[in-house]
C-alpha positions in Angstrom: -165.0 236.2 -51.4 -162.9 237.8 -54.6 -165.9 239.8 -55.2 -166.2 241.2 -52.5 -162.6 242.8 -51.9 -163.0 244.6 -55.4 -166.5 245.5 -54.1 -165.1 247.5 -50.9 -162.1 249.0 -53.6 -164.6 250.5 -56.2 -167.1 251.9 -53.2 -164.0 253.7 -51.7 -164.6 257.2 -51.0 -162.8 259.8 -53.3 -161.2 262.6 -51.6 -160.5 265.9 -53.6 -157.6 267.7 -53.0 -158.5 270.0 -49.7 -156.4 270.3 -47.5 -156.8 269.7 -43.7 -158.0 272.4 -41.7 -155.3 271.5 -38.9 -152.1 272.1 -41.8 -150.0 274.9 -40.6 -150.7 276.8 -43.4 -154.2 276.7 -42.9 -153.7 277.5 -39.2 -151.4 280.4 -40.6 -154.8 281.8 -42.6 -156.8 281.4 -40.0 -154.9 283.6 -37.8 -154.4 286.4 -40.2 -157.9 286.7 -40.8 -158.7 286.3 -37.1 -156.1 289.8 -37.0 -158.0 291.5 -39.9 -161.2 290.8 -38.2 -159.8 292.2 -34.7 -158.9 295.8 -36.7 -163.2 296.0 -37.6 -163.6 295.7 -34.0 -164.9 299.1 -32.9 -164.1 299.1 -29.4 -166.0 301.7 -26.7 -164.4 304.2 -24.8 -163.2 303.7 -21.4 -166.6 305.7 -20.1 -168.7 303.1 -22.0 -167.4 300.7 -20.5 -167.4 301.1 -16.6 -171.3 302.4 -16.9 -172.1 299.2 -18.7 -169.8 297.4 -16.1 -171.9 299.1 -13.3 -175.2 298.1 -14.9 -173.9 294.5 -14.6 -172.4 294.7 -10.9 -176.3 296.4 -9.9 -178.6 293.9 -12.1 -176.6 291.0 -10.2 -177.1 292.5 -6.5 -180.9 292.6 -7.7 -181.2 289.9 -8.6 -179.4 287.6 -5.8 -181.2 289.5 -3.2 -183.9 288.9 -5.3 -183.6 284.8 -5.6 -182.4 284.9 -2.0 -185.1 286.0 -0.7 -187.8 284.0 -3.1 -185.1 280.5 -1.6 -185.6 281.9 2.1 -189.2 282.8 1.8 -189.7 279.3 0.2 -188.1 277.7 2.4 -190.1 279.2 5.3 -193.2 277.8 3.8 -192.4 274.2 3.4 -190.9 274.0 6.5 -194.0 275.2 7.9 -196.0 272.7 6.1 -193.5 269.9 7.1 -194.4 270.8 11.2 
């Protein structure tokens, strides 16, 4: 039984000096490079943005009327084979 305490002593893990990722210095680091990294952000202009934002508001019109109809037309047909 001796044998085996020094067994589970000598197989203990080593750790190397890192510190935790959840250290408020760490979290202080991370959110300074998280503000460096927001400054590359190359942002578009304002006209960008509300043709890409119509796009988006179109496509999902489409596509709803799109599925809607399929679910309706669908529905039709197995109702018709359940009569």
């Amino acid at each position: 039984m001796a044998g085996k305490a020094k067994s589970k002593k000598s197989n203990a893990v080593s750790k190397d000096n890192t510190p935790s990722p959840f250290a408020p210095a760490q979290v202080k680091k991370f959110v300074e490079e998280v503000k460096v990294e927001f400054g590359k952000i190359v942002w578009p202009d304002k006209k960008m943005t509300l043709g890409l934002t119509g796009i988006v508001i179109v496509l999902t019109f489409v596509i709803s009327a799109y599925l809607g109809s399929v679910d309706l037309l669908l529905g039709k047909l197995v109702a018709s084979f359940l009569r």
